[in-house]
N, CA, C and O atoms as a GROMACS GRO file, in nm:
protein
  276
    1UNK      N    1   0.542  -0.361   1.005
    1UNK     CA    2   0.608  -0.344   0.879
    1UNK      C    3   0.503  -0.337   0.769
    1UNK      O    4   0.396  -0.395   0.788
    2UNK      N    5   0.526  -0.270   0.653
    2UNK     CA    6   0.409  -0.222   0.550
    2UNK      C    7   0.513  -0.272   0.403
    2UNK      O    8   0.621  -0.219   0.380
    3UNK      N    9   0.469  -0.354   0.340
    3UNK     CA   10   0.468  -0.370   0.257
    3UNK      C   11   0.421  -0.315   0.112
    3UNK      O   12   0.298  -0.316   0.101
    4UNK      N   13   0.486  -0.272   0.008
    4UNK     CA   14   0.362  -0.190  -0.099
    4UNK      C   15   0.398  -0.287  -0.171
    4UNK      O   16   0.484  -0.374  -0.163
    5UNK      N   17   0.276  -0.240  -0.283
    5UNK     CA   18   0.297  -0.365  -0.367
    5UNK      C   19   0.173  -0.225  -0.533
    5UNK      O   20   0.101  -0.126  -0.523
    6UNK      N   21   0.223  -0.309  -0.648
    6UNK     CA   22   0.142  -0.214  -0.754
    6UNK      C   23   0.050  -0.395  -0.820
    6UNK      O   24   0.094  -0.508  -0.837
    7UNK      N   25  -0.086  -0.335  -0.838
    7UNK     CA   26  -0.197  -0.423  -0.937
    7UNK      C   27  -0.157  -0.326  -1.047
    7UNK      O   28  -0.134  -0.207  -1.067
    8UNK      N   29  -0.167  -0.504  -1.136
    8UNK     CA   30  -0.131  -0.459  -1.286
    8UNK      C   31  -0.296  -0.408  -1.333
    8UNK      O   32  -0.313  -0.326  -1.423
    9UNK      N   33  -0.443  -0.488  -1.233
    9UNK     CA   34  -0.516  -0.480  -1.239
    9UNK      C   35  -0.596  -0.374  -1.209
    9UNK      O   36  -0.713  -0.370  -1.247
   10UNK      N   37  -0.536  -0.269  -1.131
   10UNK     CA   38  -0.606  -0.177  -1.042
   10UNK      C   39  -0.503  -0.034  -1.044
   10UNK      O   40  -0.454   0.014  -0.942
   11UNK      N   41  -0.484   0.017  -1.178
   11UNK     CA   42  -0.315   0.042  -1.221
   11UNK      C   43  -0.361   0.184  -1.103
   11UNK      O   44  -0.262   0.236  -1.050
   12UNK      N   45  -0.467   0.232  -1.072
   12UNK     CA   46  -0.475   0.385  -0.992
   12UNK      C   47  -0.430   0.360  -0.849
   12UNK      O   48  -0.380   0.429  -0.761
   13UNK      N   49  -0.459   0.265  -0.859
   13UNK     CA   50  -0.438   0.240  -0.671
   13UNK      C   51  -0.320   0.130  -0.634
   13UNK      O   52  -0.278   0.040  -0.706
   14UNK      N   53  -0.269   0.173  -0.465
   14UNK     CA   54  -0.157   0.104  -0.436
   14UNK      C   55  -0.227  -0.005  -0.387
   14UNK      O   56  -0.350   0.004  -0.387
   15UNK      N   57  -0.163  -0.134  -0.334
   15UNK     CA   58  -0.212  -0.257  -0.226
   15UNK      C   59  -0.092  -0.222  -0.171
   15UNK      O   60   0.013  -0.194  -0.227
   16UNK      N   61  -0.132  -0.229   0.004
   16UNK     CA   62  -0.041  -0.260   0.093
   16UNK      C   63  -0.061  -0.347   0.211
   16UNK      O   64  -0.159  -0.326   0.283
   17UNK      N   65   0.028  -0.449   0.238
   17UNK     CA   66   0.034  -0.546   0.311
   17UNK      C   67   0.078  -0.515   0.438
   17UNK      O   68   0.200  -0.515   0.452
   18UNK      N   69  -0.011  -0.481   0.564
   18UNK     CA   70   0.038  -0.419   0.701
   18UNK      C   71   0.015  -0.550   0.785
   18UNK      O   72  -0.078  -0.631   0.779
   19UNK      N   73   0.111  -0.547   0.854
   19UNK     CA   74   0.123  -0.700   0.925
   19UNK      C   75   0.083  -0.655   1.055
   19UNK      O   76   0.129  -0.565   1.126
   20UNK      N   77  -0.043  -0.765   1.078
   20UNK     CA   78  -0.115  -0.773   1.216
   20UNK      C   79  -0.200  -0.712   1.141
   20UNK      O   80  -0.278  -0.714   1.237
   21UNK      N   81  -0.261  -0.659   1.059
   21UNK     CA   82  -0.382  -0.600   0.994
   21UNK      C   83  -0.410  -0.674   0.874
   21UNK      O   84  -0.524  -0.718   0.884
   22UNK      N   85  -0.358  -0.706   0.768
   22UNK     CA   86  -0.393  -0.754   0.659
   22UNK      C   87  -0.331  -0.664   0.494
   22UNK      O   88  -0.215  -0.629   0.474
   23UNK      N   89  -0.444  -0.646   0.404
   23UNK     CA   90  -0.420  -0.605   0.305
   23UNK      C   91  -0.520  -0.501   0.282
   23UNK      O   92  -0.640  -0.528   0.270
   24UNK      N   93  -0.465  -0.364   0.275
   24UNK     CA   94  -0.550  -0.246   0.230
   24UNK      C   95  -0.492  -0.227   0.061
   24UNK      O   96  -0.403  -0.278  -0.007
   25UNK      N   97  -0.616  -0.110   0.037
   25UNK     CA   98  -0.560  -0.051  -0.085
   25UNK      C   99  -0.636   0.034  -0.103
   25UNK      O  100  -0.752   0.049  -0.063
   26UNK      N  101  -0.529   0.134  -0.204
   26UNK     CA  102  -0.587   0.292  -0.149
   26UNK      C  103  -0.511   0.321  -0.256
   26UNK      O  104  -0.413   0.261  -0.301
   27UNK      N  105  -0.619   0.522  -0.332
   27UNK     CA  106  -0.548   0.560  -0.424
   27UNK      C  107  -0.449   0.612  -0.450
   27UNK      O  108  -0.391   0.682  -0.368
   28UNK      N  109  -0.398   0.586  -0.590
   28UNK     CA  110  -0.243   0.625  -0.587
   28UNK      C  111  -0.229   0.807  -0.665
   28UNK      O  112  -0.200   0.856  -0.774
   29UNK      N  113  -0.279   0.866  -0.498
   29UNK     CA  114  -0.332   1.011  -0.549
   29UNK      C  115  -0.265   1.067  -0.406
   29UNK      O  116  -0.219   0.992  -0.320
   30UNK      N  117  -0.270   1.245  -0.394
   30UNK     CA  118  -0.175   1.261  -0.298
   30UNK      C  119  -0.317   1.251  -0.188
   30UNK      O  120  -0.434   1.283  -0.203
   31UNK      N  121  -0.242   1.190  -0.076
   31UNK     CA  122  -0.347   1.166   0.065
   31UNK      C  123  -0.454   1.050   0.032
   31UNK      O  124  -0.558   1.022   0.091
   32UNK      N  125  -0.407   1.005  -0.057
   32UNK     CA  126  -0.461   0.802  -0.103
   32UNK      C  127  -0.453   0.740   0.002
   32UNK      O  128  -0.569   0.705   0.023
   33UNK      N  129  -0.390   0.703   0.082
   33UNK     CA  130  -0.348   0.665   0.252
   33UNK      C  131  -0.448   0.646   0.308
   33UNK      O  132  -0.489   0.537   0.348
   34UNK      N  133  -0.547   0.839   0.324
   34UNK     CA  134  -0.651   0.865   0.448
   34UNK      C  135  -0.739   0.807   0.412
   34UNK      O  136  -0.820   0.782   0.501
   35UNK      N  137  -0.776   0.753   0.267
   35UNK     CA  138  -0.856   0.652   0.210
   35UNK      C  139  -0.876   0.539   0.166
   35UNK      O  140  -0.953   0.501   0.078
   36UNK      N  141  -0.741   0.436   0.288
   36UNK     CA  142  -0.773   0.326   0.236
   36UNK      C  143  -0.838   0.210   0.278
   36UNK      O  144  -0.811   0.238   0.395
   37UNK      N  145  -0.895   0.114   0.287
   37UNK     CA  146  -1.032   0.038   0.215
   37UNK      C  147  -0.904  -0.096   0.261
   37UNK      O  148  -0.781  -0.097   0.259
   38UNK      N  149  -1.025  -0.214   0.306
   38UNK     CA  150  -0.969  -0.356   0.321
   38UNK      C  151  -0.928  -0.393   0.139
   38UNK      O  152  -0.994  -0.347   0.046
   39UNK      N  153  -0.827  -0.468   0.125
   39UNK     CA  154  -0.841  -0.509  -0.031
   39UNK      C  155  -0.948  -0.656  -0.023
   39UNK      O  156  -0.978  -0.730   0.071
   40UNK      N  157  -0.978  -0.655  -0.138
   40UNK     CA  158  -1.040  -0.788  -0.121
   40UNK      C  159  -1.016  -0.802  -0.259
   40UNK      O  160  -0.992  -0.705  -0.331
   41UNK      N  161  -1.023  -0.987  -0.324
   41UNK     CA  162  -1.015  -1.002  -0.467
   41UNK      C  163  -0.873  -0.988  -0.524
   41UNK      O  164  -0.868  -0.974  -0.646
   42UNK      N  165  -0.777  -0.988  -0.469
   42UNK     CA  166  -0.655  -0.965  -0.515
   42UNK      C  167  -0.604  -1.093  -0.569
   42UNK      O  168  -0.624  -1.200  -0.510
   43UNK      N  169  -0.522  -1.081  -0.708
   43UNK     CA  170  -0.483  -1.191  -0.803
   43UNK      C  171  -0.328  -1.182  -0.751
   43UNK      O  172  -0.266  -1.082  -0.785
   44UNK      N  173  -0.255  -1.288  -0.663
   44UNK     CA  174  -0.084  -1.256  -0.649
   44UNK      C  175  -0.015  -1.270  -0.784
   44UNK      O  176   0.107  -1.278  -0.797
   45UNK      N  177  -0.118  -1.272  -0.898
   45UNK     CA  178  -0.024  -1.337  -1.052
   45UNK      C  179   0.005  -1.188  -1.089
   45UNK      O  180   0.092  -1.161  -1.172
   46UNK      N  181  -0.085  -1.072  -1.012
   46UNK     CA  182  -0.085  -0.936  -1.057
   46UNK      C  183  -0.027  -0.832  -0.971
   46UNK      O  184  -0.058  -0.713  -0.978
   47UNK      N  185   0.056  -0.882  -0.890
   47UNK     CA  186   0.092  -0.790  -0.766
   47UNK      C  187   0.211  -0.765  -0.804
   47UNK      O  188   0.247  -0.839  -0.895
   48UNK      N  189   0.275  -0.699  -0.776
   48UNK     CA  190   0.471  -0.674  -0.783
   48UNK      C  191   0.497  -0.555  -0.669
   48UNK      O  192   0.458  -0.438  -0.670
   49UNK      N  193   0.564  -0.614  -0.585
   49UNK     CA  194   0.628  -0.566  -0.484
   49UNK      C  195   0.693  -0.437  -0.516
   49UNK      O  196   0.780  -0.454  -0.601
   50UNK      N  197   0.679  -0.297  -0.474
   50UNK     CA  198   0.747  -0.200  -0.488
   50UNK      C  199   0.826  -0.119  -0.405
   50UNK      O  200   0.745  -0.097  -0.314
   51UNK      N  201   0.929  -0.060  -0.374
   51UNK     CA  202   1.002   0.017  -0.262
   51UNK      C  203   0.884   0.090  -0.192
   51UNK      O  204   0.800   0.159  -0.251
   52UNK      N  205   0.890   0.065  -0.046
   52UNK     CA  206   0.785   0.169  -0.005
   52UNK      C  207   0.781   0.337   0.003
   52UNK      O  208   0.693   0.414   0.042
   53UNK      N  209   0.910   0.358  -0.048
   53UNK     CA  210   0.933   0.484  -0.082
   53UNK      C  211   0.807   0.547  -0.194
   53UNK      O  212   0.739   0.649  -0.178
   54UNK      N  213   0.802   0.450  -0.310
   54UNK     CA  214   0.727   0.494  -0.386
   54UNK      C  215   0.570   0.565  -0.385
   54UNK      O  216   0.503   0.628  -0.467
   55UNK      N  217   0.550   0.510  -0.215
   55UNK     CA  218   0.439   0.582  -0.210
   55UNK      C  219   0.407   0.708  -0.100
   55UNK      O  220   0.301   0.755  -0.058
   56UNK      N  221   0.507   0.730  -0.082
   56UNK     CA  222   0.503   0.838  -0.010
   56UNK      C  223   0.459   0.959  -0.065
   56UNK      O  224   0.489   1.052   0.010
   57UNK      N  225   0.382   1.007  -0.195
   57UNK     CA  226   0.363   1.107  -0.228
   57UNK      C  227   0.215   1.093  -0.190
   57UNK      O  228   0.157   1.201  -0.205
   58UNK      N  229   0.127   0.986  -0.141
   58UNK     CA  230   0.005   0.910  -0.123
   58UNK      C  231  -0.004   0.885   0.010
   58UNK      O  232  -0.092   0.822   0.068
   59UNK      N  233   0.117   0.954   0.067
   59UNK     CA  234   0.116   0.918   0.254
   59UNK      C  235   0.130   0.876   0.285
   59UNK      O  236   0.130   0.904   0.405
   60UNK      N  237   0.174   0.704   0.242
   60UNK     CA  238   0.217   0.616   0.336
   60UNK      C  239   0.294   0.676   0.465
   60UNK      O  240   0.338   0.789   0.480
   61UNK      N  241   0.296   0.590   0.534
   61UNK     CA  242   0.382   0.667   0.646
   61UNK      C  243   0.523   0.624   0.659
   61UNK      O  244   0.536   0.503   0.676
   62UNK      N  245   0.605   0.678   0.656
   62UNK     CA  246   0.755   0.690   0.608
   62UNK      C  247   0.846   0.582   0.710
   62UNK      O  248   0.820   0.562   0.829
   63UNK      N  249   0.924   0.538   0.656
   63UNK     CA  250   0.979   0.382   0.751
   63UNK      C  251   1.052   0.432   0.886
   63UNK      O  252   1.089   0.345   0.963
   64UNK      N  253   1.075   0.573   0.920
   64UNK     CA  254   1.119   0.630   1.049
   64UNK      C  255   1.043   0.617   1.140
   64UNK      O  256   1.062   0.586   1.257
   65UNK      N  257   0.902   0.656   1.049
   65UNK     CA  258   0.765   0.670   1.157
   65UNK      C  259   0.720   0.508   1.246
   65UNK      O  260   0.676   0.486   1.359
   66UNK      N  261   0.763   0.406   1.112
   66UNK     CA  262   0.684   0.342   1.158
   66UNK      C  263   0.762   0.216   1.234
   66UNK      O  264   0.715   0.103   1.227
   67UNK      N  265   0.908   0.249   1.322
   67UNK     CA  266   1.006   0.204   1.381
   67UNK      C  267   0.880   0.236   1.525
   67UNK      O  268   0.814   0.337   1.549
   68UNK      N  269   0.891   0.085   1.609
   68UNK     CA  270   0.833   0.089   1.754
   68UNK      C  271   0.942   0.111   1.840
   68UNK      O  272   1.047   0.049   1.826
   69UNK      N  273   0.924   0.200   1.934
   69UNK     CA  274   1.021   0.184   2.027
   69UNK      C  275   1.018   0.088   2.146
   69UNK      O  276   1.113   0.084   2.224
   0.00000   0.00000   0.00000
């Protein structure tokens, strides 16, 4: 499951929380995804949880895809 989330601090780029992996973050540009980077330094006073829809123009990978069979 992938979590997104927006820094009030880092307003270009998404953070996303992938469980069993940790916390990436990557830009909030189209194909931001193929470039994302461990987060490190993250303030939770600055995070806000967002629909993961919102980043699909950045590639996330879409919640169909990411159903295990």
């Amino acid at each position: 499951m992938i979590k997104l989330y927006r820094d009030a601090l880092r307003p270009k780029n998404w953070v996303a929380y992938i469980e069993n992996v940790g916390w990436v973050a990557f830009p909030a540009a189209q194909n931001g995804w193929e470039h994302r980077t461990p987060a490190r330094g993250l303030d939770p006073l600055y995070l806000r949880e967002v629909p993961l829809e919102n980043g699909y123009g950045a590639g996330i990978p879409q919640r169909e895809l990411l159903k295990v069979a």
